[in-house]
N, C-alpha and C positions, 0 to 999 in steps of 0.2 A: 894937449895938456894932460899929464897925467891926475888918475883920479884919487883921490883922497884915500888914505888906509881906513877903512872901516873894522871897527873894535867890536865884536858881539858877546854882549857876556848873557850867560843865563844865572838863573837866581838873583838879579840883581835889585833886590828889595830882602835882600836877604844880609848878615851881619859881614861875610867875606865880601859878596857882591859887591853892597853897596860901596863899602870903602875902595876896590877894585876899581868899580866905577869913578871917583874922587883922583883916586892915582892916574888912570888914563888923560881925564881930561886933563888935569895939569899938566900931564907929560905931551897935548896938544893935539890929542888923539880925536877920531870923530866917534863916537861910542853910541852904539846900539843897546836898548838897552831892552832886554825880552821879560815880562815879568807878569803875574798868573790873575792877578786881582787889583781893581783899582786901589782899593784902602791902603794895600801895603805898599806904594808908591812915599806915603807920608812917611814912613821911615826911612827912605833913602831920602827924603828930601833934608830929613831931619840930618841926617851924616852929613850930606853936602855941607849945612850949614856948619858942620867944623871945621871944613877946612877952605870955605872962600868967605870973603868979605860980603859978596853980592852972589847967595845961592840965586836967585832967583833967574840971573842974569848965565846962570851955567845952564838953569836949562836949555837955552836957544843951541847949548852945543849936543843935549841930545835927542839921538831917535830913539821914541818909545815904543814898541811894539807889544801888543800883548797878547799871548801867545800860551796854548799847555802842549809841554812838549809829548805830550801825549796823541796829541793829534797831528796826523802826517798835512793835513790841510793847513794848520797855521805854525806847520815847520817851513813850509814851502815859502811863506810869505815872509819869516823871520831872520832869513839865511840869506838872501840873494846879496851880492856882494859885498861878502862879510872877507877879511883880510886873515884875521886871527880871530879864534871863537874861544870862549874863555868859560869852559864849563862848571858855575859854581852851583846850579840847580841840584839840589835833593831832598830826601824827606828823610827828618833827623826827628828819630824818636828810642828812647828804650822802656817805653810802654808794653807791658804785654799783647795788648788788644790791640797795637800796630804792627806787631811782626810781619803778620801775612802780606799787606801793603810797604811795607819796608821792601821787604825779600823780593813781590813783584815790578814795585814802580822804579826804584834806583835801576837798576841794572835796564829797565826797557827804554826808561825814559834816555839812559848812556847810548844803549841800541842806535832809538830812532833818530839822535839828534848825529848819531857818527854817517850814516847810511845817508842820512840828508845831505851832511856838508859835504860828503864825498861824492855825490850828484851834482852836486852844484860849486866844489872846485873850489872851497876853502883850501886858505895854504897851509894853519897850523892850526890843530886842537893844543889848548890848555887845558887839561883836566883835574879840576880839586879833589883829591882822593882824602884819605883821610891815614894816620897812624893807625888807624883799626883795621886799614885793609892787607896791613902787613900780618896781621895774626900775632895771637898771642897761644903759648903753650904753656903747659906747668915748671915750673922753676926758672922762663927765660924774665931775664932782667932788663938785656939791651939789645937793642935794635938798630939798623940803619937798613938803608938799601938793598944790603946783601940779606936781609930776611927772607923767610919764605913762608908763602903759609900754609898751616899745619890745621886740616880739621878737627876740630873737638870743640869739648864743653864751654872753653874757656873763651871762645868767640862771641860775641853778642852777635843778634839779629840787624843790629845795624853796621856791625863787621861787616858779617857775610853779606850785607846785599850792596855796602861798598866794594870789596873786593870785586864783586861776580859785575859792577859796574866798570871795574878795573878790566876785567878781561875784554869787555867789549870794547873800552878803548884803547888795546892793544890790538885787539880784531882790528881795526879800522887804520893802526899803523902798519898791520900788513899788508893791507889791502890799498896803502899808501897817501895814507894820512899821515901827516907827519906829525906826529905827540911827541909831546911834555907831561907828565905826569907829577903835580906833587903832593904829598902826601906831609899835612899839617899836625900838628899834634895839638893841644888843648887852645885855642884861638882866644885873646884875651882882648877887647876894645868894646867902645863907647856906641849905644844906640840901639840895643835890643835889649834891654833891662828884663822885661818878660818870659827868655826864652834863654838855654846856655847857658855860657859863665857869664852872662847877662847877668844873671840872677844871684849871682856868689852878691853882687853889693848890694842891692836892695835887702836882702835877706842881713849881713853882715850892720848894715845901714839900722835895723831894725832890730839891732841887740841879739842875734843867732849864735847862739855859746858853742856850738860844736865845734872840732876839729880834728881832725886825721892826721896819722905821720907816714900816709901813702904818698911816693913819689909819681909824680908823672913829669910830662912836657910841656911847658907853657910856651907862647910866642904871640907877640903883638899883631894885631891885625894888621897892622902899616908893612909891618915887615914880609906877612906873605903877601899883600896887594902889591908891594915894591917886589917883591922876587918871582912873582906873577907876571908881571910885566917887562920885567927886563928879561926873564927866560921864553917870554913869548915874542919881544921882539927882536931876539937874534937868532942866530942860525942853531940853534940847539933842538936836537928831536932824536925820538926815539931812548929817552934817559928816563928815569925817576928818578925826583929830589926829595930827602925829607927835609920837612920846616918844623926846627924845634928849635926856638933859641933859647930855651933855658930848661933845666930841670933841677925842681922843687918840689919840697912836700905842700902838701894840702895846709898845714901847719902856717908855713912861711907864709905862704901866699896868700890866707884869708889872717894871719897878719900884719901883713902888707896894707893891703885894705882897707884893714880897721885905723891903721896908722895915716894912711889919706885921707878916709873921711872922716878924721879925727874924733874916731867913737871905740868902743873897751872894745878889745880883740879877744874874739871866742878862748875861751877856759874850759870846756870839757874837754876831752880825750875820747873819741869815740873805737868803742870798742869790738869785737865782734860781735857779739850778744847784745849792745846795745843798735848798732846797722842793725842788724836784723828784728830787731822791735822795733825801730825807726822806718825800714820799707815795709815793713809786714803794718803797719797803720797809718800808713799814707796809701798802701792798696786799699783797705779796707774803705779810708777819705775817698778814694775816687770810686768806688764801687758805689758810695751810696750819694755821691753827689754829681759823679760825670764828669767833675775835674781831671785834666793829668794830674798824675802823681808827681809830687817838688821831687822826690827819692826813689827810686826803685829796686828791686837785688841786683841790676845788674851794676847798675851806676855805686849804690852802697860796697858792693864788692873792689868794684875797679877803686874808689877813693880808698881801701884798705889794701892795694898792693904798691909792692918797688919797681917801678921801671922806668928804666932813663933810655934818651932815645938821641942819636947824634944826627949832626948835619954837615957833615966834616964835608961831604961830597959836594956841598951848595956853594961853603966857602971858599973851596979852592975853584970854583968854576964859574962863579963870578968874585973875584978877588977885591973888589970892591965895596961888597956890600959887606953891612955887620950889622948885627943884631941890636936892637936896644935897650939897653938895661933893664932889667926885670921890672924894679923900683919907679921907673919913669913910666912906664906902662900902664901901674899902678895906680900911679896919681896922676896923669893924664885921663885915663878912664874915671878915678874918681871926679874929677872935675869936672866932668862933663856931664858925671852921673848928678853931683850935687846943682849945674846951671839949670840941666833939664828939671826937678824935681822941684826949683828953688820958686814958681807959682801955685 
């Protein structure tokens, strides 16, 4: 009898993860599920509960394991007959007082988890990279695939230590692992209100008058957990995809939001002189209370530039899938933000 495809995702109490997780099982996978602290289990239980009738009853379909992928001893026990491994584990900060840890953990933690599976005869790495790992230079505006990147200023610290995460999992395609690589741009869905674009609706929910005419990439979370999934289980390796289904200013998008949670959509115009009094005293907030910072230069920076990002390469390569309306995204997430919030 043959034996069941075992799914392993890491990060999977995390906002990509968890939905990740959501997608497998439905598609009748057996899913492993690797994850660092008991607590944050309740937030992927919370996700489950959007999309079955009976969370509870999903759990019997998985194995949880808990695991830092930091240590080669409970890599050893979190891998054994894994089918497809689906790496959405990282440490996402642009803090100043995290860089150092950015720059070390992402990239070793890609390391030790590629050097494991390739011991123990995993068939496909998925790797969640990021739009940040393509780079950004002065005056570029668009991006796809054929990016490359370019050192300088214009990198944040959690670029570079996705990127240099990037290299290792190309390490380990030649070493004959066979990757996927894809490379998301601003991830937008329900269930981490606290962290992320989590925070655009709480924040927006709570009367936030700012807003920006900086372009980026937005895409629904469903949408990379479905292209996740369908590019890990077919025969595709050794490609990078980007995931960007829409691009929008900051503008649209937190009035989008406001228009969901049907509350007045931000009226300022945030300027350069104003971001920069804006992150220069929310450093100051965390210095004297310990808190992250809601804003910081680099994120204030990034909400004040133009960049659009395609995924032309996604759609012609799985021909079936399509992106979902920006607007739907919106009020889907609204909605879930207003059930969760509504005790």
């Amino acid at each position: 009898m043959k034996e069941p495809e075992v799914h392993t995702v890491t990060g999977a109490t995390g906002l990509l993860g968890s939905h990740l997780v959501a997608e497998l099982v439905a598609a009748g996978y057996t899913v492993r599920v690797l994850y660092r602290r008991e607590a944050r289990l309740r937030r992927l239980n919370r996700v489950l509960s959007y999309y079955f009738d009976d969370p509870d009853a999903v759990q019997k379909k998985l194995e949880k394991v808990q695991a830092d992928l930091l240590d080669p001893e409970d890599l050893k026990k979190a891998l054994p007959g894994t089918t497809v491994l689906y790496h959405c584990a990282a440490r996402v900060s642009f803090a100043r007082q995290d860089r150092t840890k950015l720059l070390q953990e992402n990239p070793a933690m890609t390391a030790a988890l590629v050097n494991e599976a390739l011991a123990q005869g995993v068939q496909k790495l998925v790797h969640i990279s990021s739009v940040a790992a393509l780079g950004r230079r002065r005056g570029q505006q668009h991006s796809d695939e054929n990016s490359r990147w370019v050192p300088g200023r214009s990198n944040t610290a959690y670029a570079r230590s996705k990127y240099k995460a990037e290299l290792e999992a190309w390490r380990g395609s030649e070493e004959g692992l066979p990757t996927v690589i894809l490379n998301p741009s601003i991830i937008l869905g329900p269930g981490f209100w606290e962290e992320g674009s989590g925070k655009f609706f709480g924040q927006i929910a709570g009367g936030f008058p700012f807003y920006s005419t900086g372009v980026n990439g937005f895409v629904d979370v469903r949408d990379v957990a479905r292209s996740a999934r369908l590019l890990g289980q077919g025969s595709y390796r050794e490609a990078r995809y980007l995931v960007a289904g829409h691009n929008a200013s900051y503008q649209a998008v937190f009035t989008g939001i406001a228009q969901a949670l049907g509350v007045r959509a931000p009226r300022i115009r945030v300027r350069p002189w104003l971001a920069a009094l804006v992150w220069r005293a929310e450093a100051l907030r965390s210095l004297l209370t310990g808190a992250e910072p809601s804003v910081t230069r680099e994120t204030a920076r990034t909400a004040l530039q133009v960049h659009y990002y395609h995924s032309d390469k996604l759609l012609a390569t799985l021909p079936d899938f399509q992106f979902r309306p920006l607007e739907d995204t919106l009020r889907h997430t609204a909605r879930c933000y207003q059930a969760d919030h509504s005790t």
